[in-house]
C-alpha positions in Angstrom: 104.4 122.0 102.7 102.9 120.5 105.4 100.4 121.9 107.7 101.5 125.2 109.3 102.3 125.5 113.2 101.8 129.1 112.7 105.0 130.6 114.3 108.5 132.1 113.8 110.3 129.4 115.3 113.0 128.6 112.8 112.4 124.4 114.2 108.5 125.1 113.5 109.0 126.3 109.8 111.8 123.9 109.3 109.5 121.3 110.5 106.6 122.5 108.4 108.2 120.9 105.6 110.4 118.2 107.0 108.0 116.2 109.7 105.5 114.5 106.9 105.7 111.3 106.8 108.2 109.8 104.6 110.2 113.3 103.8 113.2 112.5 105.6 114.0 109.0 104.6 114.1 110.4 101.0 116.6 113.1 101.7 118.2 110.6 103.4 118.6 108.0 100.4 119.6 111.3 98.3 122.6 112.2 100.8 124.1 108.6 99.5 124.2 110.4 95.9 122.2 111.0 93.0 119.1 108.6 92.7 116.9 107.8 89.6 112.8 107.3 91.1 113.4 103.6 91.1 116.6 103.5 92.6 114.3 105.6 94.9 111.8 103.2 95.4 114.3 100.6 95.8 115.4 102.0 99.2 111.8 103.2 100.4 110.1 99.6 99.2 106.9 100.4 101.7 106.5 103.9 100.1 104.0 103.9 97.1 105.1 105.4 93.8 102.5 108.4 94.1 103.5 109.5 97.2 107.0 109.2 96.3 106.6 111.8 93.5 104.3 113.8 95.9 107.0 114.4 98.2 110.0 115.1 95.6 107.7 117.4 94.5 107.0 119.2 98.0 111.6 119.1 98.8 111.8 120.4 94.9 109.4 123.2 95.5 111.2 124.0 98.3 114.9 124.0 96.9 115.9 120.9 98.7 115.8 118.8 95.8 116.5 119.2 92.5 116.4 117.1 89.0 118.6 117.2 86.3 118.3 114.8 83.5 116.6 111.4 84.9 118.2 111.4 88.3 117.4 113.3 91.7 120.1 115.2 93.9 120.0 117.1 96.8 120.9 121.5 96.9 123.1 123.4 98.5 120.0 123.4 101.0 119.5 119.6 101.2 122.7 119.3 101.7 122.8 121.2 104.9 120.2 118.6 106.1 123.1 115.5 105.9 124.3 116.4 109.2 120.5 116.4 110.7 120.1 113.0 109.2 123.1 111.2 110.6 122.7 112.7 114.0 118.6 110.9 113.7 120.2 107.7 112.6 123.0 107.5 115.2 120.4 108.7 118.0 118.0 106.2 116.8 120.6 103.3 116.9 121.4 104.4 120.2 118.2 104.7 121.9 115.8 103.1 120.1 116.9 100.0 119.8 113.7 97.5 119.3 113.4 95.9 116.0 109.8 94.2 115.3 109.3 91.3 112.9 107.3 94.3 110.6 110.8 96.3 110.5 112.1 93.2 109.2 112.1 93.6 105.1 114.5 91.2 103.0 114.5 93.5 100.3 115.2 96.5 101.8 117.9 94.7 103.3 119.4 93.5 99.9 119.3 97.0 98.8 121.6 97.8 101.6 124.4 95.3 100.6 124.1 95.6 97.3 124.7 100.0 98.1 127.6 98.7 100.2 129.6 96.2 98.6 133.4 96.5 98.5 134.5 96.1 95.1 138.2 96.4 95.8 137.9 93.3 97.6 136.3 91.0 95.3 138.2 88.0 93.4 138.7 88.6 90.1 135.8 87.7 87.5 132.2 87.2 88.4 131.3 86.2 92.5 128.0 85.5 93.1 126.8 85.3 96.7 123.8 83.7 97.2 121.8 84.7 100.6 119.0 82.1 101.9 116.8 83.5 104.7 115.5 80.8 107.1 112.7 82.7 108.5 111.3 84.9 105.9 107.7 83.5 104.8 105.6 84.4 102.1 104.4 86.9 100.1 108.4 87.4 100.8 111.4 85.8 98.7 113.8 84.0 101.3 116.3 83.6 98.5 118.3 86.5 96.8 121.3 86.7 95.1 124.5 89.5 94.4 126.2 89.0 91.3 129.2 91.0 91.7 132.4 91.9 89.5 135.3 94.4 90.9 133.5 97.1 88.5 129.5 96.4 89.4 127.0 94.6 91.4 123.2 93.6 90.7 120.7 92.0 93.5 118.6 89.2 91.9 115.1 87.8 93.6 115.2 85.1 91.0 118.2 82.6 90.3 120.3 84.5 87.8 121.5 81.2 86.5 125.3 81.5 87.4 127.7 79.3 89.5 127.4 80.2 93.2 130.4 81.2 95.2 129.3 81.5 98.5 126.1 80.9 100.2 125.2 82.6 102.8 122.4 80.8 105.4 120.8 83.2 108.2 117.8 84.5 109.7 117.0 87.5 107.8 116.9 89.5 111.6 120.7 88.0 112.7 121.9 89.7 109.0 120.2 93.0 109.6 121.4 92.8 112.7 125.1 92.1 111.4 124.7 95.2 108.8 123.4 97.9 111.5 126.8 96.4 113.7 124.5 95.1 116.1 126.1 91.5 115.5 129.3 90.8 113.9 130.2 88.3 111.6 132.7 86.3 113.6 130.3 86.4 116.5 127.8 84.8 114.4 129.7 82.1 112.7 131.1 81.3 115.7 127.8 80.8 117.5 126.1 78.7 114.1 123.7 81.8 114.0 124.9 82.3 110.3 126.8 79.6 107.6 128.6 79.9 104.9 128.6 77.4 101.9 131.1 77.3 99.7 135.1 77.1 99.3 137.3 77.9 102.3 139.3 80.9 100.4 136.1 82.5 99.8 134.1 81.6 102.8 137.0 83.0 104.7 136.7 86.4 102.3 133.1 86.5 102.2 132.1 89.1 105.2 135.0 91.6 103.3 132.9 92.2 100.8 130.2 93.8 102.4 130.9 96.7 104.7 128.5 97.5 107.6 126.0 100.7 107.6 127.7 103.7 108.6 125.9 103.7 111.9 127.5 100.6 112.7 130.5 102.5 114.5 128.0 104.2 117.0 128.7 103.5 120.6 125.5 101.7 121.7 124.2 103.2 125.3 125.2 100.6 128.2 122.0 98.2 129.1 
């Protein structure tokens, strides 16, 4: 637990636990499901392995979390937090809407698609999409890959050595933007702000097979 605001406010003991810094993005990559610790550290890549176990620890100790076998799932507790995590993220897509080149991360963003791909929509056999990012610098990879079947889908930082289907060239912001549904994808290969390589069929398919975040249905707040 964190430090105590020594009262019986129900928001301050709640908060005792929950307002440390990182606690609730993990429960909010456990609502998705079950996660292994990597699959954990996949979708918190800034969080460091030691404090990643730190706080599983703390929301285990607590009965928010619990662990069976390898993998990491929210209690009947936790579970009452999903609502209190998407109300944060449509608030925060709503009101905060500023996103610095530092909240820019072309992994994390990877993770994302790869978490939201559409199987059902896929072309029979193996469809790899390969993603080149025009403004990401080093130490960062601007080139990534999703090899995807109707049944399974794996993100590559290195050329997994298959036929390409469809590349897909943007700034990594414009496809963050695209997957919050800050952007669409018509709007953006209309304007030349993202290309697609590849045949027609599946350049025409391509934005099908990767749904938008959840918050992407959010009404934004009139500017």
């Amino acid at each position: 637990m964190g430090a105590s605001y020594h009262s019986f406010c129900p928001v301050a003991k709640a908060m005792e636990l929950l307002d440390e810094r990182w606690t609730m993005l993990v429960v909010n990559e456990l609502t998705h499901g079950p996660r292994r610790f990597n699959e954990l550290r996949r979708g918190l890549p800034r969080m460091s392995p030691t404090l990643l176990s730190k706080r599983l620890h703390q929301l285990s100790t607590a009965g928010v979390v619990a662990r069976d076998a390898d993998e990491y799932h929210l209690t009947e507790a936790g579970q009452e937090l999903s609502p209190v995590v998407t109300a944060l993220g449509a608030w925060g897509i709503r009101w905060i809407g500023h996103l610095g080149d530092q909240d820019l991360n072309p992994k994390l963003l990877m993770w994302h698609l790869y978490e939201h791909v559409e199987h059902e929509e896929l072309p029979a056999g193996r469809t790899v999409v390969e993603f080149c990012f025009t403004d990401v610098r080093p130490p960062h990879r601007h080139r990534w890959w999703l090899v995807l079947t109707r049944s399974d889908a794996d993100v590559c930082d290195a050329d997994p050595g298959f036929d390409v289907s469809v590349t897909v060239e943007s700034t990594l912001r414009r496809m963050v933007e695209i997957f919050r549904g800050d952007s669409s994808w018509a709007g953006a290969l209309r304007s030349g702000a993202v290309t697609l390589h590849g045949p027609a069929e599946l350049r025409r398919a391509m934005p099908g097979w990767i749904r938008q975040s959840g918050y992407a249905a959010v009404p934004r707040r009139a500017t």
